[in-house]
LUMMAR-627283 format. One record per residue (C-alpha): z, x, y. Coordinates in nm, 4 decimals, padded with zeros to 6 digits. Each point is the difference from the previous one (the first is absolute). Layout:
% LUMMAR-627283
R z x y
R Z X Y
...
END
This chain:
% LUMMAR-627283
R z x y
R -15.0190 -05.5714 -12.3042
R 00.0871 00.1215 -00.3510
R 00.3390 -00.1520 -00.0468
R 00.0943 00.0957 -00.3711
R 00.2177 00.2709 -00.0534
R -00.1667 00.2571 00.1856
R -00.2854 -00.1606 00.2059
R -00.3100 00.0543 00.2651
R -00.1961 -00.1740 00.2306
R -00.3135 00.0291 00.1509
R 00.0481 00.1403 00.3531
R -00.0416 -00.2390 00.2731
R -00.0885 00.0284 00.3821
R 00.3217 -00.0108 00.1606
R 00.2026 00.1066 -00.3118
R 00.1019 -00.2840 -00.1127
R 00.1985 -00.1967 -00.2601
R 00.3267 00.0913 -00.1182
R 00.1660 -00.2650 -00.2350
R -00.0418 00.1439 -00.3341
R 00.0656 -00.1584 -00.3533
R 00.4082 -00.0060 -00.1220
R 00.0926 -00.1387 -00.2980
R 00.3832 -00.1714 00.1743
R 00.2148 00.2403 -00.1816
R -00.2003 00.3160 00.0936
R 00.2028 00.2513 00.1793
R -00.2435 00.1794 00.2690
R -00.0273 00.3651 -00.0508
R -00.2246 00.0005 00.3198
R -00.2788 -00.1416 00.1352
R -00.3017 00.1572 00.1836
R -00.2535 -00.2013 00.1733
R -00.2425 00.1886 00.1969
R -00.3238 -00.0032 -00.1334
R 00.0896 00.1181 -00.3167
R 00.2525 -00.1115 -00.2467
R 00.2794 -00.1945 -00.0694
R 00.1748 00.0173 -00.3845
R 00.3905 -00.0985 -00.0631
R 00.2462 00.1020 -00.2958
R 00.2064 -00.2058 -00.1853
R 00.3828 00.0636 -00.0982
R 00.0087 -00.1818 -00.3790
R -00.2836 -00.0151 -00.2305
R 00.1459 -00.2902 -00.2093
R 00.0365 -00.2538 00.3198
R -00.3612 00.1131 00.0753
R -00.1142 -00.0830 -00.3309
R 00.2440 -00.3449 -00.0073
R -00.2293 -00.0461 00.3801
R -00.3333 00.0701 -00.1755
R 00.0792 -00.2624 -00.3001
R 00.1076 -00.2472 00.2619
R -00.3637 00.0598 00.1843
R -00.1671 -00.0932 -00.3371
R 00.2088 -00.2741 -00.0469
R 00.0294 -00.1358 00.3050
R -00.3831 00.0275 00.1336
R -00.1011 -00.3221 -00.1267
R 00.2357 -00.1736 00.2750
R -00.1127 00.1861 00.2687
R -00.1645 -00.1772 00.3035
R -00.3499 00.0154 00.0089
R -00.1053 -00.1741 00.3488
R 00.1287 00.1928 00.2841
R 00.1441 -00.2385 00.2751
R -00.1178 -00.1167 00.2952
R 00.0525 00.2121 00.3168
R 00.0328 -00.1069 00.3297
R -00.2114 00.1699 00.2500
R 00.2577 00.2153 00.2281
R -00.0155 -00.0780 00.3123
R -00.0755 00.2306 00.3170
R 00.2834 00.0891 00.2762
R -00.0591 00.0903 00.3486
R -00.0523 00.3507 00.0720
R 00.3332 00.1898 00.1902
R -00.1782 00.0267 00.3701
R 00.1333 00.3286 00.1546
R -00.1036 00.0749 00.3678
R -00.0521 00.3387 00.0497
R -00.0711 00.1277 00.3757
R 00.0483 00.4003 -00.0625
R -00.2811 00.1833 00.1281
R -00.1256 00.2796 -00.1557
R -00.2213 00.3270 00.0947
R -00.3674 -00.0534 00.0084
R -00.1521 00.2546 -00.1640
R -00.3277 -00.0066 00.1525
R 00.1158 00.0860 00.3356
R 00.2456 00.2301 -00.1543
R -00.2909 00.1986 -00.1713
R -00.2098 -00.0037 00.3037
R 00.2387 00.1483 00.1995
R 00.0976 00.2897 -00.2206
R -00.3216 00.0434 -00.0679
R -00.0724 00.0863 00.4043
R 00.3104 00.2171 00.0402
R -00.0827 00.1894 -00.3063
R -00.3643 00.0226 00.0973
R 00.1383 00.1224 00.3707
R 00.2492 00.2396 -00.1607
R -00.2834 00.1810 -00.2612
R -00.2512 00.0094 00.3451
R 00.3497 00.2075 00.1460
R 00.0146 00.2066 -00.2725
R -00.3416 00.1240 -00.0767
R -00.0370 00.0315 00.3797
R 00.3141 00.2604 00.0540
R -00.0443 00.1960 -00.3421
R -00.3525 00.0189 -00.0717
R 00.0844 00.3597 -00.1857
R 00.0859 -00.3100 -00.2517
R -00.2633 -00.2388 00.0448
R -00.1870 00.0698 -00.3318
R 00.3210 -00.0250 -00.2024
R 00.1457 -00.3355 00.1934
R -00.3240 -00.2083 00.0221
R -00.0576 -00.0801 -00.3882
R 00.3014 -00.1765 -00.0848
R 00.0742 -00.1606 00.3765
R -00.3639 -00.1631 -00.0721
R 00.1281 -00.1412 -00.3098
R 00.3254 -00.1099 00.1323
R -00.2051 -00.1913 00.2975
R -00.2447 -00.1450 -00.3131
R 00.3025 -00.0995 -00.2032
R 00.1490 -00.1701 00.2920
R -00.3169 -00.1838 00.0710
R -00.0065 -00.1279 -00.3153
R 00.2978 -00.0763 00.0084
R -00.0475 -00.2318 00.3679
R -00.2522 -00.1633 -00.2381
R 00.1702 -00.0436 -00.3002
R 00.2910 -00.2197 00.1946
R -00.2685 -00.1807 00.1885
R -00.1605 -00.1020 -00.3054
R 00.3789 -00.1269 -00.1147
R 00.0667 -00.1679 00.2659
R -00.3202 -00.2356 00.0933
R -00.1732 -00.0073 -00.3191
R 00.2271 -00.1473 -00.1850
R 00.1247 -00.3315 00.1935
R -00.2532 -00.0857 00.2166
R -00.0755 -00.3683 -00.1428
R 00.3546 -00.0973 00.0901
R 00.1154 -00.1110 00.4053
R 00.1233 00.2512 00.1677
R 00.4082 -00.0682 00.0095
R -00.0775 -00.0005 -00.3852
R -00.1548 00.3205 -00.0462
R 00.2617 00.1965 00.2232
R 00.2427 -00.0400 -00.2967
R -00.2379 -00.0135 -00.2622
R -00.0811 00.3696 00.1323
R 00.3481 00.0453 00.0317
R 00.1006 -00.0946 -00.3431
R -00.2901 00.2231 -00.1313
R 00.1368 00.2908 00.1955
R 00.3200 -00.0076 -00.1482
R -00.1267 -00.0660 -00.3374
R -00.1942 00.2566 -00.0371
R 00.0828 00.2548 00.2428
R 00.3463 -00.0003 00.0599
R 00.1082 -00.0978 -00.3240
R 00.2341 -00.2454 00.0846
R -00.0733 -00.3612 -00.1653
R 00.3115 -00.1435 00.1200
R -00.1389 00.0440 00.3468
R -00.3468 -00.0746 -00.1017
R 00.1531 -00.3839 -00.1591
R 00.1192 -00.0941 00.3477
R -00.3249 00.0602 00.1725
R -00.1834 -00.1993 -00.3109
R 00.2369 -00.2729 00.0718
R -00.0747 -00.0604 00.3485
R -00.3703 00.0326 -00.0262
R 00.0771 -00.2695 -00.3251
R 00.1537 -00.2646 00.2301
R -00.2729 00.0534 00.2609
R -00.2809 -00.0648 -00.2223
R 00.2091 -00.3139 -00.1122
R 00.0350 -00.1285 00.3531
R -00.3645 00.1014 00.0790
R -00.2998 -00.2633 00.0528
R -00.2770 00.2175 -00.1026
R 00.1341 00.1021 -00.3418
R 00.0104 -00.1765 -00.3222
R 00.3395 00.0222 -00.2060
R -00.2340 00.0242 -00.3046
R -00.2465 00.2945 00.1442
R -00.0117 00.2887 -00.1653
R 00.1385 00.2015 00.3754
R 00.2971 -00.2285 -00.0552
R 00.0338 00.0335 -00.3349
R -00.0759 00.4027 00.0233
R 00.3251 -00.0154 00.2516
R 00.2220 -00.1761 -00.2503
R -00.1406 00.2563 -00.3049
R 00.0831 00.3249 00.1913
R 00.3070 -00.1654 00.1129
R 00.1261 -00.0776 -00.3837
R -00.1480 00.3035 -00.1106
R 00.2932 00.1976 00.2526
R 00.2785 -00.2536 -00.0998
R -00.0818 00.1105 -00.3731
R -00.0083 00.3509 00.1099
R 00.3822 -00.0129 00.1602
R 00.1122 -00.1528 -00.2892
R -00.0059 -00.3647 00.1474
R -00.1091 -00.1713 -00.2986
R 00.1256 -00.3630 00.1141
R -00.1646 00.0474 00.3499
R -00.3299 00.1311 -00.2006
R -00.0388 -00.3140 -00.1999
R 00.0555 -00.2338 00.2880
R -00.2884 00.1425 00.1981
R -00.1996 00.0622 -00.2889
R 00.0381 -00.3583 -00.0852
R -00.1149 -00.0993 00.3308
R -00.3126 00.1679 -00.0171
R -00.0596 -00.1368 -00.3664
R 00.0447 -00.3508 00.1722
R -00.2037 00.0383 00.2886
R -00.3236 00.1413 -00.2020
R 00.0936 -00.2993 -00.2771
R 00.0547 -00.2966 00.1706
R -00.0806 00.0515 00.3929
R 00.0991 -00.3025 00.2011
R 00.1930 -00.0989 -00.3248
R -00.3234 -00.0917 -00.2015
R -00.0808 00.2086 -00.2994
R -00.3881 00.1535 00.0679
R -00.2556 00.1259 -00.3053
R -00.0006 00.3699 -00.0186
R -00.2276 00.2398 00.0322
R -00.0506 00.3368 00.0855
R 00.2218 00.2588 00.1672
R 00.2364 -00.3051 00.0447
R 00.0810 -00.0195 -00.3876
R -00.0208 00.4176 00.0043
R 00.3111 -00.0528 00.2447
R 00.2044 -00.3291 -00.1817
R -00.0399 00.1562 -00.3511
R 00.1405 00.3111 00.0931
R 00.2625 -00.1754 00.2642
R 00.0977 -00.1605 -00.3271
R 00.0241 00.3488 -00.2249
R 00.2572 00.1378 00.2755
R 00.1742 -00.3299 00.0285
R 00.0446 -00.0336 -00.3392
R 00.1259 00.3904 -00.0328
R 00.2927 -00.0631 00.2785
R 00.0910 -00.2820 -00.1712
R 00.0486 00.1567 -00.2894
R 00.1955 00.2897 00.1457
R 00.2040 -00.2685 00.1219
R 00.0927 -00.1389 -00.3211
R -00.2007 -00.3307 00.1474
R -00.1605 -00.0834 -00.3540
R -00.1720 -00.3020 00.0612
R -00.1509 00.0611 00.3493
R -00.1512 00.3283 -00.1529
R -00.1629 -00.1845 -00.2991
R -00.1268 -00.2572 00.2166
R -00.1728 00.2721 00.2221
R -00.0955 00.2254 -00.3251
R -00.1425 -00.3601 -00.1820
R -00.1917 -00.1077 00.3004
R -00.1869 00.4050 00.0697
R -00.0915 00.0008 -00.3859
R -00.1610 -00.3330 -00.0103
R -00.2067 00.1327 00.3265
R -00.1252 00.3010 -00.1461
R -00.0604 -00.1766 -00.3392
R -00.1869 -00.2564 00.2050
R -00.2033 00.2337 00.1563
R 00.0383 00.3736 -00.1071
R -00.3702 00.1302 00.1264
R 00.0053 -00.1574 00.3296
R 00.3536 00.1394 00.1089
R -00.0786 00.3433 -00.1606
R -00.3221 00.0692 00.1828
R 00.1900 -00.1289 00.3261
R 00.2929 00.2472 -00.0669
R -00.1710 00.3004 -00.0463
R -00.2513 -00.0999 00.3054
R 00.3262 -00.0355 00.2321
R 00.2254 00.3261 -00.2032
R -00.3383 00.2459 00.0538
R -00.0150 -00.0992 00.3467
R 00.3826 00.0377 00.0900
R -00.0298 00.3997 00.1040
R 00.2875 00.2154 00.1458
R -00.0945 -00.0741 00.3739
R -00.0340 -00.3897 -00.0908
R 00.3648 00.0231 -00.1941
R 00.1625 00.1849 00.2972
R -00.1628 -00.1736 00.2548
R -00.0916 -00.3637 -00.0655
R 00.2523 -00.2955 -00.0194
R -00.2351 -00.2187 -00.1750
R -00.0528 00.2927 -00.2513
R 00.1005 -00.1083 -00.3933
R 00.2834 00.2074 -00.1286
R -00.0819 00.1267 -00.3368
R 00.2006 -00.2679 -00.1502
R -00.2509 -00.2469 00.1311
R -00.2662 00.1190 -00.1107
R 00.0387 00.0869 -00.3745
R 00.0443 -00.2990 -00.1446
R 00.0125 00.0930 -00.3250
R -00.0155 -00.2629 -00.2832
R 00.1149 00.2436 -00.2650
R 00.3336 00.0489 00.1941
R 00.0449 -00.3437 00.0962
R -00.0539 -00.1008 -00.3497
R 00.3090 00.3057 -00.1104
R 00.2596 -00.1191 00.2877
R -00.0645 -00.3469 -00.0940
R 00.0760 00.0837 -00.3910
R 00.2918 00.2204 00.1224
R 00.1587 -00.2326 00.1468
R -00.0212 -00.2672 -00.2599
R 00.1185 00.2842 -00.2620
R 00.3048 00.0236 00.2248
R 00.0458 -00.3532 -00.0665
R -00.0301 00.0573 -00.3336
R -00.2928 -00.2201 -00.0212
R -00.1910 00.1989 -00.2163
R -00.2545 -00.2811 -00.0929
R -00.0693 00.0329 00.3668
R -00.0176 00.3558 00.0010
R -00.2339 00.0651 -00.3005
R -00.3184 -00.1299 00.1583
R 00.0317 00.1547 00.2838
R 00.0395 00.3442 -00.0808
R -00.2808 -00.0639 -00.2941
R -00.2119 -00.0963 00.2868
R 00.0954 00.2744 00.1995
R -00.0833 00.2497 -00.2650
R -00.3641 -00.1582 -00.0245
R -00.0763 00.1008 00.2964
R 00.0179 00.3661 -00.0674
R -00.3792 00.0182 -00.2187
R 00.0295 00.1877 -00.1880
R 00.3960 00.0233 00.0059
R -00.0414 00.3835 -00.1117
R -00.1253 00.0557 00.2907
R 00.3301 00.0414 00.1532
R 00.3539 00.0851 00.0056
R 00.0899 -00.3156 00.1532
R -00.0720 -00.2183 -00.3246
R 00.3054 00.2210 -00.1790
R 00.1972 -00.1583 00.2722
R -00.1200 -00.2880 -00.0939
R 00.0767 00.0321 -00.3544
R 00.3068 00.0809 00.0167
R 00.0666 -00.3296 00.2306
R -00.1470 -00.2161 -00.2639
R 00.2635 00.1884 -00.2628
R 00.2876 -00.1118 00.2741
R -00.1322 -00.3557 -00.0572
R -00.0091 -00.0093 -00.3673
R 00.3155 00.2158 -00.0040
R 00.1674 -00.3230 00.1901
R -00.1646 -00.2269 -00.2545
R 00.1542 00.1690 -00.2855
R -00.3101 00.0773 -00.1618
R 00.0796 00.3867 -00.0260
R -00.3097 00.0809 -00.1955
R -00.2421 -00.1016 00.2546
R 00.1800 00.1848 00.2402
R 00.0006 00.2948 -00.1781
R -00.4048 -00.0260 -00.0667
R -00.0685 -00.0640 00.3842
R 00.2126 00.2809 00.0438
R -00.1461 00.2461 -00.2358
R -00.3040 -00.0904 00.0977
R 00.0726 00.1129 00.4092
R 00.1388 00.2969 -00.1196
R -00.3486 00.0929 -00.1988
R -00.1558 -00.0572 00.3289
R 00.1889 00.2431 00.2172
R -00.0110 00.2450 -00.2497
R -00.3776 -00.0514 -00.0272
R -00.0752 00.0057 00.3639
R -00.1349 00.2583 00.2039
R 00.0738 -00.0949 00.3797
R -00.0436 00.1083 00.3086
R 00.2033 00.2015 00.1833
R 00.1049 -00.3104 00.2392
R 00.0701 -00.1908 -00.2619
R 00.2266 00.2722 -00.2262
R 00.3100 -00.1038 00.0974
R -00.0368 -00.3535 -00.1328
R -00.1347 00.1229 -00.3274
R 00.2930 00.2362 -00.0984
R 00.3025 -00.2755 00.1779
R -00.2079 -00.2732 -00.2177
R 00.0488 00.2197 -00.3193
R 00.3242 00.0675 00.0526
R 00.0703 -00.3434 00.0299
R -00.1586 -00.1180 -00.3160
R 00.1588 00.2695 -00.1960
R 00.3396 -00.1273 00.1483
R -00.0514 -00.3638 -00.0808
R -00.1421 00.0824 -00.3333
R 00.3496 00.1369 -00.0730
R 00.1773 -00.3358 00.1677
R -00.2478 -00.1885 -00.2543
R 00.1194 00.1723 -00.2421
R 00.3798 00.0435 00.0491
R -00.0480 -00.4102 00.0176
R -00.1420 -00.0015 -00.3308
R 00.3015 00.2189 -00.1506
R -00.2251 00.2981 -00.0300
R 00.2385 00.2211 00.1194
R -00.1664 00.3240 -00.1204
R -00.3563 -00.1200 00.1411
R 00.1912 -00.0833 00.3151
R 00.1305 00.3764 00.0522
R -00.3012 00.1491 -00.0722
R -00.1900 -00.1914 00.2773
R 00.2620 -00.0015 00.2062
R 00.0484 00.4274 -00.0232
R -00.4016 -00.0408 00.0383
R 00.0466 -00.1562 00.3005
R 00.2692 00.1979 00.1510
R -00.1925 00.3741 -00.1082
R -00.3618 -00.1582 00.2003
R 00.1794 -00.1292 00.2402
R 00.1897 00.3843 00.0877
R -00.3740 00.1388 -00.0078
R -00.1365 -00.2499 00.2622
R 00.3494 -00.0042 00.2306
R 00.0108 -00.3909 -00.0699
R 00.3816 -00.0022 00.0730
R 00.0905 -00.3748 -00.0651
R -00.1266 00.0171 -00.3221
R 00.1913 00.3064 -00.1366
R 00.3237 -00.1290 00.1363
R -00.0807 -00.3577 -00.1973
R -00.0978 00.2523 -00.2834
R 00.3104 00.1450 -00.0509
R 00.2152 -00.2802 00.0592
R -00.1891 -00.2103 -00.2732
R 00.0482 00.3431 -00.2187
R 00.3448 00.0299 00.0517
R 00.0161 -00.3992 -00.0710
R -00.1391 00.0275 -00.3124
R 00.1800 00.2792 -00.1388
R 00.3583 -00.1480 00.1437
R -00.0992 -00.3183 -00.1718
R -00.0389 00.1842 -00.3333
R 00.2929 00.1498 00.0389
R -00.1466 00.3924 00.0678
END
């Protein structure tokens, strides 16, 4: 996550991490977090400057070996019995379909005047109904059919309500139930991934209410249980890593939403090292599991991986790592990270993402004090985006990432006392942004204006 002044990060699976960079005496302007950007303004240039100096003095103290973290610690999953019984669709469809199919019979029979108007579209409401019957009997037997039977009635339940009724409150209490019966159950492994698949979906729906606490607890369990099964750690391999690394990512991202520093860079340390360890193997195995995870499979499947599962993406593992020691102001931290990052993009003109990048490695240098480098990286991400020819997916991150640099540029150099610089990027900023509707940055355009030309007494 770009944390500088005005700052980006690379877009992750579940939309991610949203603790960007503040130097303490900052005041907020605003801060947007959802997929996109996040930049802040700041109310006095000289205490910024006074902050920067203090960077450069100070670095040289700063802690350079992260502390120990304790492994959190899984809670028991909230069991919630849930005996409602709902309309089986099936039969439902089966019996509409024979009363409609007894009503058209009625109908053609009594007005056949009207038979060659009524007959095409009454044979496509009877096909669409039929597919229909099969459609839902697909959903519900296709799906569970590994699990015992009292498990799959609210695993079928749960997916009902997911993703039919749109109700995930609903959806959580049948995912409970079926949770504690796989628990309790002889035949199934804790550490399996049908047990495992429960807890996912079930975390997955927490996250989605806005139960971020709840989320992490089960999410924890099932990083446990594929970990250390029994309480012994295992080597691994396979889709079982695919799943832990990835647990970790999203463990580490609520975390950090949470403010919970050091249980995020425990999870964020441990899923680098993995994919450092072994980037080809748990590439291959990612794509192999994401271009076999369809729409029916999604919808359908409780073992299926959310998307979050399986992209995991070194590159952005790598930035939320970095971003989060930035936040810490451990820039030494930071630094090697995003440089890594950025390597991974050959070559980087090759997209708009390493201008994000750039400009994240400015932030850094920015916090070090060393203005000049931060200006260069800078610079340099701006000759990128202006350079680039993108797709049309892609677009929108091209023109936000310009008008980010071209913002920051003037932040660099309103820290530098280049007040007459600073206007010009900052009107620069504030004229692109109007063209591409980039609201955030023309209101942090104007303000910084109007800043600049109170401060000099205008």
């Amino acid at each position: 996550m770009a944390t500088l002044l005005f700052s980006r990060t690379l877009p992750r699976h579940h939309c991610p991490l949203s603790n960007p960079f503040n130097f303490t005496h900052l005041s907020i302007a605003f801060k947007r977090t959802c997929k996109t950007s996040t930049f802040h303004s700041f109310t006095s240039q000289r205490q910024l400057v006074a902050r920067v100096k203090k960077f450069s003095t100070d670095k040289a103290n700063r802690s350079l070996t992260p502390e120990n973290k304790t492994p959190l610690s899984s809670e028991n999953v909230a069991q919630s019995n849930n005996s409602e019984k709902i309309p089986n669709p099936i039969l439902d469809s089966e019996n509409k379909n024979q009363s409609e199919h007894t009503n058209i019979l009625t109908v053609i029979q009594e007005s056949p005047r009207n038979k060659s108007i009524t007959t095409f579209p009454l044979v496509l409401i009877l096909a669409a109904s039929a597919l229909l019957s099969f459609y839902l009997y697909q959903y519900f037997t296709s799906s569970v059919y590994k699990y015992p039977e009292e498990i799959r009635k609210n695993l079928r339940k749960g997916l009902f309500y997911q993703n039919y009724r749109n109700d995930p409150s609903r959806a959580v209490n049948f995912y409970q139930t079926a949770l504690t019966q796989a628990f309790n159950h002889k035949q199934l492994d804790n550490a399996s991934p049908e047990v495992t698949g429960i807890m996912i979906q079930l975390g997955g729906l927490y996250e989605e209410l806005g139960r971020t606490r709840d989320a992490i607890d089960v999410f924890t369990m099932a990083y446990d249980a594929i970990s250390t099964p029994d309480n012994v750690p295992i080597k691994l391999d396979g889709e079982n890593k695919i799943r832990l690394i990835a647990l970790a990512q999203k463990l580490g991202d609520l975390h950090q939403s949470l403010k919970q520093n050091e249980q995020a860079e425990k999870y964020y340390v441990w899923s680098v090292e993995q994919l450092l360890q072994s980037q080809a193997e748990t590439a291959q195995l990612s794509q192999h599991k994401n271009d076999q995870s369809g729409i029916f499979s999604k919808r359908h499947d409780i073992n299926a991986f959310p998307s979050w599962l399986t992209l995991t993406d070194l590159g952005a593992s790598l930035e939320a790592l970095a971003s989060l020691y930035s936040s810490q102001h451990k820039y030494a931290y930071a630094l090697p990270l995003y440089l890594r990052a950025l390597s991974l993009i050959n070559p980087p003109e090759s997209s708009c993402h390493s201008a994000v990048l750039m400009n994240n490695i400015a932030e850094v240098f920015t916090g070090m004090g060393n203005l000049e480098e931060a200006q260069g990286w800078a610079e340099r991400g701006l000759k990128l985006v202006e350079n680039f020819r993108p797709k049309k997916k892609v677009m929108k991150e091209c023109d936000e990432s310009c008008g980010v640099l071209l913002f920051n540029l003037g932040m660099i150099s309103e820290l530098s006392g280049n007040f007459t610089k600073a206007s010009e990027y900052y009107e620069k900023a504030r004229l692109f942004a109007k063209r591409i509707n980039f609201a955030d940055c023309v209101t942090e355009a104007d303000l910084a204006i109007q800043r600049i030309n109170e401060g000099e007494g205008k």
